[in-house]
C-alpha positions in Angstrom: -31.3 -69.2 -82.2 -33.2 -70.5 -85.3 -34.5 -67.1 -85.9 -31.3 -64.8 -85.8 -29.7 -67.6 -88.2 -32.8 -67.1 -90.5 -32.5 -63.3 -90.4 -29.0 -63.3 -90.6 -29.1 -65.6 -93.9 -32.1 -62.5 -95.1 -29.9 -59.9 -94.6 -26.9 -61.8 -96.9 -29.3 -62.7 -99.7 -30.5 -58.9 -99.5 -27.1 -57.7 -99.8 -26.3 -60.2 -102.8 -29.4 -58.8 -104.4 -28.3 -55.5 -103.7 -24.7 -55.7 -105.3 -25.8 -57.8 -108.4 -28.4 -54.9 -108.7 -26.0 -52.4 -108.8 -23.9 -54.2 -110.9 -26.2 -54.2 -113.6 -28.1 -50.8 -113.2 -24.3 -49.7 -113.5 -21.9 -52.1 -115.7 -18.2 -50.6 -115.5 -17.8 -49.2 -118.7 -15.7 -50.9 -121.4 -13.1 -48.7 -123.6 -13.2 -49.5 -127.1 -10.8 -49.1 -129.7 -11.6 -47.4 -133.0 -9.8 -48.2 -136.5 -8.6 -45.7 -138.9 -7.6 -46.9 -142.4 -5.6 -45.4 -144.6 -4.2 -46.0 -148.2 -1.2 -44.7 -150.2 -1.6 -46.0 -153.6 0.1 -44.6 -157.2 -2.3 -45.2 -159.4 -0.5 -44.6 -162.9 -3.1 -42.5 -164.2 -5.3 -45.9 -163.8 -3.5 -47.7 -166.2 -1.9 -51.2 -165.5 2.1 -51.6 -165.9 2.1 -53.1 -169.2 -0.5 -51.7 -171.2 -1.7 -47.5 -171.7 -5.4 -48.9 -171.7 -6.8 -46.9 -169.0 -9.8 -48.6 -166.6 -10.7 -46.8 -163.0 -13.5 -49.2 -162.2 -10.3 -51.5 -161.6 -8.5 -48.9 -159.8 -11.9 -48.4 -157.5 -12.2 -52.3 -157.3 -8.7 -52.1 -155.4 -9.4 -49.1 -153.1 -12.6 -50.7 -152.2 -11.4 -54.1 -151.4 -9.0 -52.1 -149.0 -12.0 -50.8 -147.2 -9.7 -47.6 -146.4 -11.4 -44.9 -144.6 -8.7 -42.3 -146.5 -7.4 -42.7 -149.5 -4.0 -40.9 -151.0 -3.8 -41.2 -154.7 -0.7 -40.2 -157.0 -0.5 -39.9 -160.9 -3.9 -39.1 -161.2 -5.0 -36.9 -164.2 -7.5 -34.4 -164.9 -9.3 -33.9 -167.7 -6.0 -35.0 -169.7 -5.9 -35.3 -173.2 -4.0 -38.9 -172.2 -7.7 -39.9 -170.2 -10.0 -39.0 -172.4 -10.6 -35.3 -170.7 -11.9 -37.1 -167.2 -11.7 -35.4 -163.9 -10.4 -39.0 -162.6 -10.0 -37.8 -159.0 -13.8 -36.3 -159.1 -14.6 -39.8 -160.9 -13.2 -42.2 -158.3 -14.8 -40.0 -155.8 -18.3 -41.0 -157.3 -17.6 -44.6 -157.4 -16.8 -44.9 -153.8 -19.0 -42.6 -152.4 -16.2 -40.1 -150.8 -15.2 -36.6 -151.2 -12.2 -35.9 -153.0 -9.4 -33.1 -153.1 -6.8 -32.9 -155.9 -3.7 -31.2 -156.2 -2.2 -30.2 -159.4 1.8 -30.4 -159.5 1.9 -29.5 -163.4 0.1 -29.5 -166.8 -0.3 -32.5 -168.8 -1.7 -32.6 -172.4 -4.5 -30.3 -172.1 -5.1 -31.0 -168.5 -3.7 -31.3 -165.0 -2.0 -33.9 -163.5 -1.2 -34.4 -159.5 -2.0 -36.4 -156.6 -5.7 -36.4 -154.4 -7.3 -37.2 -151.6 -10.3 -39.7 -151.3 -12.1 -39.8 -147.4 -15.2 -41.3 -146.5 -15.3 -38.9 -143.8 -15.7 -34.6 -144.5 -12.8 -32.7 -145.9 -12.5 -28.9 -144.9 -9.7 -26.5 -145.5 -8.1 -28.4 -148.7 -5.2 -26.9 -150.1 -2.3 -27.9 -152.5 1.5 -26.6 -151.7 4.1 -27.4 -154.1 6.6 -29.2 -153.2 10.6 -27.5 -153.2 12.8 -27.5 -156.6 16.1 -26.7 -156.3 17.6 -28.8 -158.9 14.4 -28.1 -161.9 12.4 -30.9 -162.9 8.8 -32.1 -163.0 7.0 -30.1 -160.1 5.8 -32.1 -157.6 3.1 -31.1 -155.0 1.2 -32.2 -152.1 -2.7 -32.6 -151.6 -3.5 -31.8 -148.1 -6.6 -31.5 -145.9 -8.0 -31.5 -142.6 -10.0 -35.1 -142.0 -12.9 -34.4 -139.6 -13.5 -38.3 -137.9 -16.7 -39.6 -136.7 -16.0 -39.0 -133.2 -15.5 -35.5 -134.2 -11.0 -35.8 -134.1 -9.6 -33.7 -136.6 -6.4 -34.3 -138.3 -4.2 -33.2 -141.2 -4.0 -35.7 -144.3 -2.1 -35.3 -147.6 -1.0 -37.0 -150.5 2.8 -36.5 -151.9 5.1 -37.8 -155.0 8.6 -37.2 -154.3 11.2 -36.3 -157.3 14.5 -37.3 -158.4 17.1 -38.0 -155.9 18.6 -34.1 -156.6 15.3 -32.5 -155.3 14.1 -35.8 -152.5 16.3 -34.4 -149.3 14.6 -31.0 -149.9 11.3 -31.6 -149.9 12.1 -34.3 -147.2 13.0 -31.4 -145.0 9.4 -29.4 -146.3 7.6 -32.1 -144.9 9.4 -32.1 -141.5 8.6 -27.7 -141.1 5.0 -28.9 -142.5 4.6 -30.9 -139.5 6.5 -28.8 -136.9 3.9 -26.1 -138.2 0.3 -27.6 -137.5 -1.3 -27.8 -135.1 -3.5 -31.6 -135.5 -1.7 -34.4 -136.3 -0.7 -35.3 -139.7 -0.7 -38.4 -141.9 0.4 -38.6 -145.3 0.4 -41.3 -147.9 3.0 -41.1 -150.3 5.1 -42.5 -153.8 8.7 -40.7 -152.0 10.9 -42.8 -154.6 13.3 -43.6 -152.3 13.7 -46.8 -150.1 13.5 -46.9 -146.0 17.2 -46.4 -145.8 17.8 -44.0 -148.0 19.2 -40.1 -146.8 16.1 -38.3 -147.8 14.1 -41.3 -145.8 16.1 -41.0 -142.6 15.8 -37.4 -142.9 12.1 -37.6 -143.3 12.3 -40.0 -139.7 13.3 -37.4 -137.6 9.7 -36.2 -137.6 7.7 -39.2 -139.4 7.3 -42.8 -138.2 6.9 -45.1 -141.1 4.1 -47.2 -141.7 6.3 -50.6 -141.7 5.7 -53.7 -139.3 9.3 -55.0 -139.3 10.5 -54.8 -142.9 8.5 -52.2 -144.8 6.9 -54.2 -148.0 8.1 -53.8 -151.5 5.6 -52.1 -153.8 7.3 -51.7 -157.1 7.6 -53.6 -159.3 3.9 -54.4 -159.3 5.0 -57.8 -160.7 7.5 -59.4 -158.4 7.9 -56.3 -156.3 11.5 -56.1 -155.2 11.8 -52.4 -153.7 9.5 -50.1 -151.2 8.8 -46.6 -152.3 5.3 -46.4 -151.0 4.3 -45.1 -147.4 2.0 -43.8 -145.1 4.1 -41.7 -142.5 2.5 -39.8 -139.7 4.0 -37.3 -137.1 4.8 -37.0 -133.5 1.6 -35.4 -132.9 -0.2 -38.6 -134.9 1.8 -40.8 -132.8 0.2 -39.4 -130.0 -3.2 -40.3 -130.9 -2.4 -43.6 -133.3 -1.4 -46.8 -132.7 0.1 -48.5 -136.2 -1.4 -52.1 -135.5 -0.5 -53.2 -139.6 1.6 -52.3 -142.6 1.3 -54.1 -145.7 1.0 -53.8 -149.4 -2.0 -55.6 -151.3 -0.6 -58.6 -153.2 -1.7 -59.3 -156.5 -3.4 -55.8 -157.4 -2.8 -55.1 -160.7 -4.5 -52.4 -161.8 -1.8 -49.8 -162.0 2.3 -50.4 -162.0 2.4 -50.3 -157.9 0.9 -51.8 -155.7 -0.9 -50.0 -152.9 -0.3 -49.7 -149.2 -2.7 -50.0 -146.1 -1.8 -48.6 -142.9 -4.4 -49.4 -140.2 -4.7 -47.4 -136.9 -6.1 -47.9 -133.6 -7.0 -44.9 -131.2 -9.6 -44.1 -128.4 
């Protein structure tokens, strides 16, 4: 009787050992979440709102503190009489170690002057597509290219600067055939001069989601901001693959006459 107890209890413990081995030789696996960042930030050709004294290590300062992974930048100039003849998207881009895209909308004093794209991570088939102009003004364009992530995800990722009110519900609807018409999903950071509500904004919904927890954040002016202009909007397709897990704009950045926004993302 003793010994069936005692060979019963043998077997248990052997069994225990068994599972607890297995348990460890093969843990369950645990998903993690990665984080895309992403900024949208007017950088008024690095100059601050109340001075023409241009300085892009502050301008850098800001985009590194946001630790964004991709970067939209608009009012950037190229080699411009205005900034001392600098390619100041090619000169950001050394500062924070990232390749960089730019996309002229017009010419400015000698030079070029447009939006770019800063990413941490490799850039392939850049391109710049001017933006529609029914009513003529200043040409505006948009810097796009296709964002290769570490886990090897590609997406689409531009940077835009909307015009006047006459030419905004135009190029509102350019953006929505953009997205209909690729293929990876597409993010862009933008200055659309226009606020949430507006007609070109709700037009720009019925293919975007905005990067706004709640209330999206004013960003202009850069003192005592009392209107939002600046987003990061992203597709259905992007939607698909992103989670939005925070909106906001950086407070007290005052490097240029806006201040920027950071959209962070989660996906698997």
């Amino acid at each position: 009787m003793i010994r069936k107890g005692i060979s019963g209890l043998i077997m248990m413990l052997a069994l225990l050992v068994m599972c607890c081995s297995n348990s460890k030789d093969n843990p369950k696996p645990i998903e993690t979440k990665k984080k895309l960042t992403v900024l949208t930030y007017n950088i008024h050709h690095g100059a601050p709102a109340d001075s023409e004294t241009i300085n892009l290590s502050n301008i850098a300062a800001v985009i590194k503190q946001s630790n964004a992974d991709i970067v939209a930048l608009q009012e950037v100039d190229v080699n411009t009489e205005r900034s001392g003849n600098v390619n100041q998207a090619k000169v950001l881009a050394e500062m924070l170690n990232m390749e960089y895209h730019f996309s002229k909308s017009i010419d400015y004093r000698g030079g070029d002057y447009g939006n770019a794209i800063l990413s941490k991570y490799p850039l392939s088939n850049k391109r710049s597509l001017l933006l529609p102009m029914p009513v003529p003004k200043e040409r505006r364009s948009i810097a796009l290219a296709t964002v290769t992530l570490p886990d090897g995800k590609k997406i689409e990722f531009g940077s835009t600067h909307f015009d006047v009110e006459a030419n905004r519900m135009d190029q509102s609807a350019f953006l929505v055939d953009l997205s209909k018409e690729l293929v990876q999903p597409l993010i862009i950071g933008g200055d659309y001069n226009a606020t949430p509500d507006s007609p070109e904004m709700i037009e720009l919904k019925k293919e975007f989601a905005l990067s706004c927890m709640g209330s999206c954040p004013f960003t202009i002016p850069v003192t005592n901001p009392n209107k939002a202009i600046d987003f990061v909007v992203f597709n259905q397709k992007a939607r698909q693959m992103f989670s939005l897990v925070s909106g906001i704009a950086m407070k007290g950045q005052y490097a240029s006459d806006h201040l920027p926004v950071i959209a962070v993302f989660q996906y698997n």
